[in-house]
C-alpha positions as CSV (number, residue, x, y, z in Angstrom):
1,X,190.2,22.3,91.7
2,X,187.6,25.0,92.9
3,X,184.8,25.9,90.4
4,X,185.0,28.6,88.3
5,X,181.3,29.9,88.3
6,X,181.7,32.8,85.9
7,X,183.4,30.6,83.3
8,X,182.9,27.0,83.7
9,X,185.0,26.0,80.4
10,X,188.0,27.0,82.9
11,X,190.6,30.0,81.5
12,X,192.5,31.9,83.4
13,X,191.4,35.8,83.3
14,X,194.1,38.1,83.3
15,X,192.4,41.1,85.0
16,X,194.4,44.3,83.3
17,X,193.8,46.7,85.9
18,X,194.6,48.1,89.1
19,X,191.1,47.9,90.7
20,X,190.5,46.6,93.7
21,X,186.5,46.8,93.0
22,X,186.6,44.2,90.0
23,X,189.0,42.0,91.6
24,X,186.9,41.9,94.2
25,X,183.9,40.9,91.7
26,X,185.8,38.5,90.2
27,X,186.4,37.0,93.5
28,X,183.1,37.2,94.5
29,X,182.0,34.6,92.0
30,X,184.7,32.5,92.3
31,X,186.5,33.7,88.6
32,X,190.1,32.1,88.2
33,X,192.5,35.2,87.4
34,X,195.3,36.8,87.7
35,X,196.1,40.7,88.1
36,X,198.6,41.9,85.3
37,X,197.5,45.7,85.0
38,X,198.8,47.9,82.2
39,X,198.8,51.8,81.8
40,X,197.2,53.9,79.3
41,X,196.7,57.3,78.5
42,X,193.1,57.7,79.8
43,X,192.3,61.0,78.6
44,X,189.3,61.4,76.0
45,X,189.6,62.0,72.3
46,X,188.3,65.1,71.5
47,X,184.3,64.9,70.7
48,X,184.0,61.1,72.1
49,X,181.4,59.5,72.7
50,X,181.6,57.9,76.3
51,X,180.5,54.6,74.6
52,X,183.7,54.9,72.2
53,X,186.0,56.1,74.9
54,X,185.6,53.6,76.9
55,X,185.8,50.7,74.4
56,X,188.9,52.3,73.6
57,X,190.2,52.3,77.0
58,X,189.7,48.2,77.7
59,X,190.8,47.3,74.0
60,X,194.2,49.4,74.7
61,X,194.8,48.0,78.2
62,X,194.2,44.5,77.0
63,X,196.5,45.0,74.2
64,X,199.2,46.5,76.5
65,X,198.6,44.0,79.4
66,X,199.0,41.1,76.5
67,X,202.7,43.2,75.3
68,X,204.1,43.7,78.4
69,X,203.3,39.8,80.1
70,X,205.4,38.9,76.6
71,X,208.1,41.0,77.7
72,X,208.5,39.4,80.9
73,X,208.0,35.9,79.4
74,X,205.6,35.0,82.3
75,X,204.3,32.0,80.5
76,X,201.0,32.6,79.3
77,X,198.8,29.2,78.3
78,X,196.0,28.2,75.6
79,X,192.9,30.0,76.7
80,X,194.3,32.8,78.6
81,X,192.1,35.6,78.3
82,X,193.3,39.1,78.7
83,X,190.3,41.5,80.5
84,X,190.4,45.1,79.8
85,X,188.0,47.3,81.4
86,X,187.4,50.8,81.5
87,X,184.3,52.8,83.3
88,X,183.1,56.7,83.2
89,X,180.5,58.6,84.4
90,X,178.7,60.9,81.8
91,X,176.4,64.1,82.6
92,X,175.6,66.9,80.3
93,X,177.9,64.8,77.8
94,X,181.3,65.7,79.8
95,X,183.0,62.6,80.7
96,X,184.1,62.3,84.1
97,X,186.8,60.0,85.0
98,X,188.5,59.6,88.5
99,X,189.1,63.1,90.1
100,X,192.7,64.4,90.3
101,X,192.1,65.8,93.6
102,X,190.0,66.8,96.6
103,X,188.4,70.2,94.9
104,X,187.9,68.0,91.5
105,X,185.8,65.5,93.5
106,X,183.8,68.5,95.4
107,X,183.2,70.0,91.4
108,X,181.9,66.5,90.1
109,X,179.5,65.4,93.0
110,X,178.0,69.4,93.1
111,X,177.4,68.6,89.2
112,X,176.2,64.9,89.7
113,X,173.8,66.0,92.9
114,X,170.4,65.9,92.4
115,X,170.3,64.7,88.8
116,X,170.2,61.3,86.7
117,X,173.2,60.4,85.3
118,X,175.0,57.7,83.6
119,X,177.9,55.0,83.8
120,X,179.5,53.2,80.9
121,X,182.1,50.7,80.8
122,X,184.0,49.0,78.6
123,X,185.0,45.1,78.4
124,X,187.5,43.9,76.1
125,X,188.7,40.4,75.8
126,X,191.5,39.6,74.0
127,X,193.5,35.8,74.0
128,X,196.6,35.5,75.6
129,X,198.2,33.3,73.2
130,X,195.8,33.3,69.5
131,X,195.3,36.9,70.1
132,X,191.4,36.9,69.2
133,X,189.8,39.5,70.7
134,X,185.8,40.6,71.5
135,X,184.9,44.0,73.2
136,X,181.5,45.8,73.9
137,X,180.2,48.6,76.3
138,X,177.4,48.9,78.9
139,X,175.3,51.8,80.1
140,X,173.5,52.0,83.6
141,X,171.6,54.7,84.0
142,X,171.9,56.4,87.9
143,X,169.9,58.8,90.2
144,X,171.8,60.9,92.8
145,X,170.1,62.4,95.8
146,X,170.6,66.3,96.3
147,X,173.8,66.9,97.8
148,X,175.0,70.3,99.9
149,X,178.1,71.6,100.2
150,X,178.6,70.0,103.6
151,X,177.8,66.7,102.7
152,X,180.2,66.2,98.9
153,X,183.2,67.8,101.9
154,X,182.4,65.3,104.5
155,X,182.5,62.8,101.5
156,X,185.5,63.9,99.9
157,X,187.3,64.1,103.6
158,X,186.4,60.0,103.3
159,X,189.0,59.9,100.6
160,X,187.1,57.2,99.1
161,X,186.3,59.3,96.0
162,X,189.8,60.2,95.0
163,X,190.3,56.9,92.9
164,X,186.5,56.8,91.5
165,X,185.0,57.5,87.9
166,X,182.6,60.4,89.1
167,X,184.1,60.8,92.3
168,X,181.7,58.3,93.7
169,X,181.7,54.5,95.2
170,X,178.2,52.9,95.1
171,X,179.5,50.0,96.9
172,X,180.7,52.4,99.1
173,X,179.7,55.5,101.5
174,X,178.7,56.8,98.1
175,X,175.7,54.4,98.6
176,X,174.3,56.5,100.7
177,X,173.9,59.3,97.6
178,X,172.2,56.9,95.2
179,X,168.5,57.1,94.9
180,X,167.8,54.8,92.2
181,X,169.7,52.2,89.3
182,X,168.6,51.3,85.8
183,X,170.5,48.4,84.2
184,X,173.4,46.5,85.8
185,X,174.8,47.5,89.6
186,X,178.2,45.5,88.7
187,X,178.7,47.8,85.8
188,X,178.4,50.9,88.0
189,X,181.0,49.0,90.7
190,X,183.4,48.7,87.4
191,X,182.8,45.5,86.0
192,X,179.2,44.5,84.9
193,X,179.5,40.5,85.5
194,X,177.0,39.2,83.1
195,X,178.5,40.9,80.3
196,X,181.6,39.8,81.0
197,X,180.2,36.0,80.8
198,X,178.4,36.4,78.0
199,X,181.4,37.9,75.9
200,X,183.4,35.2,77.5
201,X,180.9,32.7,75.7
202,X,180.7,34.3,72.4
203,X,184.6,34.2,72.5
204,X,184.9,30.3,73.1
205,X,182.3,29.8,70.4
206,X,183.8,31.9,68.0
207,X,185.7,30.0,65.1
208,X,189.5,30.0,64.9
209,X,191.4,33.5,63.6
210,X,187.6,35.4,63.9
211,X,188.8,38.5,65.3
212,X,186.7,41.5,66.5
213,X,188.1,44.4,67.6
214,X,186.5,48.0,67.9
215,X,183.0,49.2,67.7
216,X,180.1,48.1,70.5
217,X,179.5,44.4,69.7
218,X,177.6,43.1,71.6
219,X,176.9,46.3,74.0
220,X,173.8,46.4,75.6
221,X,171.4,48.6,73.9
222,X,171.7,52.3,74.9
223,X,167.6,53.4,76.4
């Protein structure tokens, strides 16, 4: 049985989500999951706070992830953990999710260019089977390089920002636009990896029935 460096104690993760980018964490330190994705309405609450939003994001696609692997009887074991996950890009408080197309993308890099920005996500982790659940959101702060008009086209003619929060891929080509990071580089990917251990922890600790589900435990202090 290979190790499972991210969680030694051994549960399967059941990654709710679509994203290539965190599966591809998850692989790249050698987590045991699965991929049972689930779909939410991703559109922000009026007046919320990106922290808020996106805790509400993870916590809804864990729950739905946990409903619909019930429906299809799949045969979830003790110590199963659901992961929900959820990232944004802030800037002048708008929330930018993933563009809906080409000229989107062009409008969120020409506001992103030259400024500091930042990138929250949201982890929630919820138990396939006891249905315990523990959640919190992390900030990393981000500076882009100025940016003409000819460069966020080229970009955008990539395609690679079309499926981004911000219209942007710092593991990407969009690399090449980011100057500086404050805080976690995983959580700007989509999934910031030490968080997710250390909620993984405090949820094996955690005594039988304890259940905590909203607010920013255990977030990582906003600067």
């Amino acid at each position: 049985m290979r190790a499972n460096l991210l969680n030694p104690l051994g549960p399967r993760l059941i990654l709710a989500s679509r994203s290539p980018r965190r599966a591809e964490l998850l692989t790249l330190v050698g987590a045991h999951y699965e991929i049972a994705p689930a779909d939410v309405d991703e559109r922000p609450l009026a007046d919320e706070h990106p922290e808020a939003h996106v805790l509400r994001l993870a916590m809804a696609k864990a729950y739905a992830s946990r409903v619909a692997r019930a429906a299809r009887a799949e045969g979830e074991t003790a110590g199963d953990v659901i992961v929900g996950a959820d990232t944004v890009v802030t800037v002048d408080r708008i929330i930018l999710g993933k563009p809906a197309d080409a000229a989107e993308a062009e409008r969120m890099l020409a506001l992103l260019s030259g400024r500091i920005h930042e990138v929250w996500t949201g982890l929630f982790l919820l138990e396939a089977i006891e249905g315990r659940g523990m959640g919190g959101a992390v900030r990393s702060i981000v500076k882009f390089a100025p940016l003409d008009a000819e460069a966020i086209r080229q970009y955008v003619a990539t395609g690679e920002p079309l499926d981004k929060a911000g219209a942007y891929a710092v593991q990407g080509r969009g690399a090449l636009f980011v100057e500086a990071i404050e805080g976690s580089y995983t959580n700007v990917v989509g999934m910031p990896l030490s968080y997710l251990k250390h909620l993984l922890g405090l949820l094996q600790d955690s005594p039988l029935g304890e259940r905590l589900q909203g607010g920013s435990a255990g977030a990582a202090p906003a600067k």
